[in-house]
C-alpha positions as CSV (number, residue, x, y, z in Angstrom):
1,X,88.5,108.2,85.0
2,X,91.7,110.1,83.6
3,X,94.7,107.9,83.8
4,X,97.3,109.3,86.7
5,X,94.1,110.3,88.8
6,X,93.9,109.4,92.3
7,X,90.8,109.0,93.7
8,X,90.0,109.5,97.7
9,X,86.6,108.0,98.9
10,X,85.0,108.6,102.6
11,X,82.5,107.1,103.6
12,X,79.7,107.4,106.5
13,X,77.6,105.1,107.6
14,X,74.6,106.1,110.7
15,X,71.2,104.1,110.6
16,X,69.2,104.4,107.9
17,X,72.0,106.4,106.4
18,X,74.9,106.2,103.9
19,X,77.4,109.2,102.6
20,X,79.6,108.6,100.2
21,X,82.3,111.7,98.9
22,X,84.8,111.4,96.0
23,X,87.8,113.5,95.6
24,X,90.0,113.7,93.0
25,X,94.0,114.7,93.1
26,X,93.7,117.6,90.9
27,X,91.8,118.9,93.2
28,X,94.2,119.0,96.1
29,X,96.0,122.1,95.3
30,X,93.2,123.9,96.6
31,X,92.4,124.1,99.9
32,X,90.0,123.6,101.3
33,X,89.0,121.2,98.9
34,X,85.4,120.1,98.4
35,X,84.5,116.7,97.1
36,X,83.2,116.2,93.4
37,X,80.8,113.8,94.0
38,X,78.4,113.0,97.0
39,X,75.9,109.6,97.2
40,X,73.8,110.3,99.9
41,X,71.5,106.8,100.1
42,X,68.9,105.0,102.2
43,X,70.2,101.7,103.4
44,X,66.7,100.5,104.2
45,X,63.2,101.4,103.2
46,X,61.9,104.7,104.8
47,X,58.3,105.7,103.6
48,X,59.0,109.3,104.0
49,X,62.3,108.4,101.8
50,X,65.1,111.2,101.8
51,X,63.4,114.2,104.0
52,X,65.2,117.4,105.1
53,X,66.2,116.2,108.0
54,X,68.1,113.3,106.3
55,X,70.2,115.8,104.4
56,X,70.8,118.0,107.3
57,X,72.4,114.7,108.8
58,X,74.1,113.7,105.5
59,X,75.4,117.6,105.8
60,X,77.0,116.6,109.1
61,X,78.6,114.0,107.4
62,X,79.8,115.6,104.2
63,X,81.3,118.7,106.4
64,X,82.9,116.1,109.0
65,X,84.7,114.0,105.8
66,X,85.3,117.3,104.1
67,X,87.3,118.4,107.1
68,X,89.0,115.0,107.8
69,X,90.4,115.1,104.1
70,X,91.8,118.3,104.1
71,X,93.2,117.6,107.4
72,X,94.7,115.0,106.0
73,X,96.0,116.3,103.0
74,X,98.1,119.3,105.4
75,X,99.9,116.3,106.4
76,X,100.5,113.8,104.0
77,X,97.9,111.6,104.7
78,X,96.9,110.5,101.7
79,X,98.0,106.9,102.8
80,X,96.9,106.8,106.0
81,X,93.4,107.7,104.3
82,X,93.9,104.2,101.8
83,X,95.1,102.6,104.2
84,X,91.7,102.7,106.4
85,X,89.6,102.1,103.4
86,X,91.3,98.8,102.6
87,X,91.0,98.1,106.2
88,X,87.3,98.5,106.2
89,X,87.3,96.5,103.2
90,X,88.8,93.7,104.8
91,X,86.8,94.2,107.7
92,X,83.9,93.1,105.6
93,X,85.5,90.1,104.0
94,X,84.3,86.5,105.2
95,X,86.5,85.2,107.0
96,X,88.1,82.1,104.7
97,X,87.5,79.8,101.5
98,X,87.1,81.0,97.7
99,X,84.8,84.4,98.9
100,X,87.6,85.8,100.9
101,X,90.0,85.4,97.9
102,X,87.6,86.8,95.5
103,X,86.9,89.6,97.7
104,X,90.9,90.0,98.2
105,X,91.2,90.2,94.7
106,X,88.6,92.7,94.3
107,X,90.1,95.0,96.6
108,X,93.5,94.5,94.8
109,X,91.4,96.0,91.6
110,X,89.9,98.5,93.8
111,X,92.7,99.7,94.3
112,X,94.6,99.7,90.7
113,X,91.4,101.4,89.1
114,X,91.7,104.1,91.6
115,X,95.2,104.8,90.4
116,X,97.2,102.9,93.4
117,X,100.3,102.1,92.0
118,X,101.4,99.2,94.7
119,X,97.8,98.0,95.5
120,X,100.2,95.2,97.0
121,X,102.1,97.2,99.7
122,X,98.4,99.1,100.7
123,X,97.3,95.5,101.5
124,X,100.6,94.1,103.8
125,X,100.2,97.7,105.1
126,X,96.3,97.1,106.1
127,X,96.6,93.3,107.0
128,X,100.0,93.9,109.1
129,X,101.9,91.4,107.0
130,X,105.4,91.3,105.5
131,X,104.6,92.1,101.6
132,X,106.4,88.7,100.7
133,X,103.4,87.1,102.7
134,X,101.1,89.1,101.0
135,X,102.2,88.5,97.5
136,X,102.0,84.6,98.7
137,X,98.3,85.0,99.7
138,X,97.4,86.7,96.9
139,X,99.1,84.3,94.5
140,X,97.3,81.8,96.5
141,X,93.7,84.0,95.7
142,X,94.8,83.9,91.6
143,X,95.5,80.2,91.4
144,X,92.4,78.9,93.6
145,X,90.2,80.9,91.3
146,X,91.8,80.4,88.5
147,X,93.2,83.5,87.5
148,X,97.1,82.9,87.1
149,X,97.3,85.7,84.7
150,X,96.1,88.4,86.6
């Protein structure tokens, strides 16, 4: 990853089916602006494995998340876009104890290696906090686990 790059991922999830797309901020000067990368995967064994009609439905997808981003991008979206991923991230997290605060802190480097520069703001923003409170809870996270330097 080049440093100063910002990353946008969207994902879809459907059955047996995962889409993953990757876009990258040089690329939004042009519009409209495909992704770079695509991960189209089965999220449970299918004999036939990935058949034609699994990528025509994984071509739904990519043209439904191509549009979505470049929607967003006419408006300034870009952090209304973050924002949702970090809330689906949360969404996912259990819901106390030292896996929430690992996970908490895994979203915080998420973030950071995708170029966010306040990975702390994205989260008060996602969890509906005041950022003081969030800067507490993840100071909490750092000290139960034993990473006061991070």
């Amino acid at each position: 990853m080049t440093m100063g790059t910002r990353y946008t991922y969207l994902e879809r999830r459907s059955g047996d089916l995962h889409v993953v797309v990757e876009w990258d901020s040089s690329e939004s000067g042009i519009y409209p602006a495909g992704p770079r990368r695509l991960v189209i995967e089965l999220t449970r064994p299918v004999p036939a494995g990935i058949t034609a009609e699994t990528m025509r439905r994984a071509v739904r997808h990519l043209g439904d998340m191509t549009d979505e981003f470049n929607e967003v991008l006419t408006v300034g979206g870009h952090a209304t876009m973050v924002r949702q991923y970090v809330e689906e991230r949360l969404a996912t997290l259990p819901p106390d104890g030292d896996a929430y605060h690992r996970g908490l802190l895994a979203i915080v480097d998420d973030l950071v290696s995708r170029g966010e520069s306040s990975p702390e703001n994205v989260l008060a923003n996602a969890m509906r906090v005041p950022l003081e409170t969030m800067n507490a809870c993840l100071k909490v996270a750092r000290q139960r686990l034993g990473r006061e330097s991070a």
